[in-house]
C-alpha positions in Angstrom: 3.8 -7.8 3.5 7.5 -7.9 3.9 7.2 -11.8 2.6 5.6 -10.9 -0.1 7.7 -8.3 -1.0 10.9 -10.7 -1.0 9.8 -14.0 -2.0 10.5 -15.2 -5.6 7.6 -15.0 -8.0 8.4 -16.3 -11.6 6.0 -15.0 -13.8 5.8 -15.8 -17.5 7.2 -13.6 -20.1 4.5 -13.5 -22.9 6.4 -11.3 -25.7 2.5 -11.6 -27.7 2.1 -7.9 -28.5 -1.5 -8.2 -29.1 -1.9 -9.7 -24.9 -3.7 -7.1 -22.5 -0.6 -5.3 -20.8 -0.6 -2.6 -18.3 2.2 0.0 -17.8 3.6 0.0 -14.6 1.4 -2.1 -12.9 4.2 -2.7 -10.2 3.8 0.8 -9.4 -0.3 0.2 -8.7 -0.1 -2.5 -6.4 2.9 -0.5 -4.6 0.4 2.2 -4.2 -2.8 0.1 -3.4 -0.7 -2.0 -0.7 0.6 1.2 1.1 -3.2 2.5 0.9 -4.7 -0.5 2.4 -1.5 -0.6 5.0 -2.1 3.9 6.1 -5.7 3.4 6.0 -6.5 0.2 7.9 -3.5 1.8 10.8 -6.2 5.0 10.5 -9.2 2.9 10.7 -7.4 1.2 14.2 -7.2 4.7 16.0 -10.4 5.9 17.8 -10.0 9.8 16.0 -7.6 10.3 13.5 -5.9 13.9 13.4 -3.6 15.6 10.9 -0.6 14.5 13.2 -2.0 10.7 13.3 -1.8 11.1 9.5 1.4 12.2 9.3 2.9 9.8 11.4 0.8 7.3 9.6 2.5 8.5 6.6 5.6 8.5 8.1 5.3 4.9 9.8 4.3 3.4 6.1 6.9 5.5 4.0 10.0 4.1 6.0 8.1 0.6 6.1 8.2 0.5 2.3 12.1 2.1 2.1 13.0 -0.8 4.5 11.8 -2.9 1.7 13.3 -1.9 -0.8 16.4 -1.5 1.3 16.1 -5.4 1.6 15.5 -6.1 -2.1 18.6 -5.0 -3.1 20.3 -7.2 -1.3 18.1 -9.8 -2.6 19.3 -11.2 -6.0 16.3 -11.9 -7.4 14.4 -8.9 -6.6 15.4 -5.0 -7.3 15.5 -1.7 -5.8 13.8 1.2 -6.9 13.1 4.4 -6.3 9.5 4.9 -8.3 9.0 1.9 -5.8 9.0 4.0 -3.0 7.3 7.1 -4.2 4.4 4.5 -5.1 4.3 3.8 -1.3 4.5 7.1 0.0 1.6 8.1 -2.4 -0.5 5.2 -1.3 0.2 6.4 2.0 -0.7 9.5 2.1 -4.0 8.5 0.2 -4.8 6.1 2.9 -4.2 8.3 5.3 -6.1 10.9 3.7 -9.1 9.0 3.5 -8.9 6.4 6.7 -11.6 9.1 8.6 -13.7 9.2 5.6 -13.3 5.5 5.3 -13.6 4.9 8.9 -17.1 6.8 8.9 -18.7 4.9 5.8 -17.5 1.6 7.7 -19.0 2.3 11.0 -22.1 3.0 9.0 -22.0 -0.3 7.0 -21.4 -2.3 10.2 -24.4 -0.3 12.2 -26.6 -1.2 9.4 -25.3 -4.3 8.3 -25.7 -5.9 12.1 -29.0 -3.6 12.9 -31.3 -6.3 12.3 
């Protein structure tokens, strides 16, 4: 994640009006990495209480300020705050849900491998 987060991309600058463009689509895969990142940390613990969440949060929240703490030092990539309220709301979300997710995948798996 971190390499991804301070690599170069150079994506092309289409100025068409009439392309498909989404609105802060930074901000939505800040929020779906730091979901995926909480969650699967949820899904690794046995039993997940409100004070594994919150540390979950807590873990992923400086993880993504660390980031961004990097990219401004980085030339080609920028800090930002909206950044790092993506991540801690993906966090929380992922940490919300990892027992919820962690019972519909034990039930996949049990069924899945039953047969």
């Amino acid at each position: 994640m971190l390499i991804g987060c301070t690599m170069k991309v150079d994506l092309p600058h289409d100025e068409d009006p009439m392309k498909f463009h989404i609105p802060h689509a930074d901000k939505i895969v800040h929020f779906g990495i730091f979901f995926i990142l909480a969650a699967l940390i949820g899904l690794e613990k046995k039993f997940v209480s409100l004070s594994d969440k919150i540390k979950i949060v807590i873990i992923s929240t400086l993880y993504g300020i660390m980031i961004e703490i990097i990219q401004y030092f980085i030339p080609w990539r920028g800090f930002d705050y909206y950044d790092m309220l993506a991540d801690f709301c993906g966090a929380v979300v992922g940490a919300m849900l990892c027992s919820f997710l962690k019972k519909r995948t034990k039930k996949l798996l049990s069924t899945r491998f039953a047969r």
